[in-house]
C-alpha positions as CSV (number, residue, x, y, z in Angstrom):
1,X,-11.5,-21.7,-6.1
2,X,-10.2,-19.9,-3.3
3,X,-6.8,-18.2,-3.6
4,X,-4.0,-18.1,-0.9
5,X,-3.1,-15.1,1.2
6,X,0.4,-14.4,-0.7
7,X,-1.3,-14.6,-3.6
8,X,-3.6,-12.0,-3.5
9,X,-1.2,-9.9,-1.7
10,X,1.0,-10.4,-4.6
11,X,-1.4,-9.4,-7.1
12,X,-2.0,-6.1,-5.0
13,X,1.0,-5.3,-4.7
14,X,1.5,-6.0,-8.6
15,X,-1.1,-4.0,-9.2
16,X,-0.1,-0.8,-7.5
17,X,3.1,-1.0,-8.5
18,X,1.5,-1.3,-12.3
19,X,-0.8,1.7,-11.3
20,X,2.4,3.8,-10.7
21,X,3.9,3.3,-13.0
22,X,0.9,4.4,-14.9
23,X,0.6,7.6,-13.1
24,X,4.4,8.6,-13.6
25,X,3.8,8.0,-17.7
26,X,1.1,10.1,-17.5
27,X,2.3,13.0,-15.2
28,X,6.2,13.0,-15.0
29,X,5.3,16.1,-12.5
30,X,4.8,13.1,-9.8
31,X,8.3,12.2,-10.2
32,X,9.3,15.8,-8.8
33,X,7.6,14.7,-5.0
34,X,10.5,11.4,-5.0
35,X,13.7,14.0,-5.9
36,X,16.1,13.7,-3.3
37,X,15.1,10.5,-1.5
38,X,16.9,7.1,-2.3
39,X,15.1,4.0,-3.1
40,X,15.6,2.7,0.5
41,X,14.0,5.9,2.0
42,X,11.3,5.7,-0.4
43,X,10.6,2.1,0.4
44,X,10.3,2.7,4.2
45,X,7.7,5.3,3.8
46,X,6.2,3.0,1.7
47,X,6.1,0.0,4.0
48,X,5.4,2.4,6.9
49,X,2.2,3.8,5.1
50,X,1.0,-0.5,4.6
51,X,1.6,-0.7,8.1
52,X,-0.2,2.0,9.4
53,X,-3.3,1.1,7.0
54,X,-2.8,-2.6,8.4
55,X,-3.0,-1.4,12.1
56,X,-6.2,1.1,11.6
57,X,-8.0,-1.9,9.7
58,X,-7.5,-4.1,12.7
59,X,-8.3,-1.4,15.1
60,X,-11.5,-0.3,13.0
61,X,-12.4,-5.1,13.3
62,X,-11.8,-4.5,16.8
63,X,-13.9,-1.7,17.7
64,X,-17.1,-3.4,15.3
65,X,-16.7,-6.8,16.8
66,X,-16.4,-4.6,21.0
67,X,-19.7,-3.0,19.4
68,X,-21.4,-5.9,17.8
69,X,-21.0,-7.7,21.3
């Protein structure tokens, strides 16, 4: 059965949220790198760090599909 895109994005992002979390309960040191930014700031780095890996993935397709052909 194939799954829908939302989905499995979901379940990522579900699961790296989980994996935090996991991290911070483990080392509360971690928490010392967030000190001083608000949730909002911490979000946008965040969403800016998923867009840059989004744009190098589809740079990295493009440059094997200009070399495949």
């Amino acid at each position: 059965m194939k799954t829908c895109r939302i989905c499995f994005y979901s379940r990522i992002f579900l699961l790296m949220i989980l994996f935090l979390v996991i991290l911070v309960l483990l080392n509360e040191d971690l928490l010392n790198a967030f000190r001083g930014l608000s949730p909002k700031e911490i979000s946008i780095y965040f969403i800016s760090a998923l867009a840059l890996a989004a744009v190098l993935k589809k740079l990295l397709e493009y440059v094997l599909i200009r070399k495949k052909n």
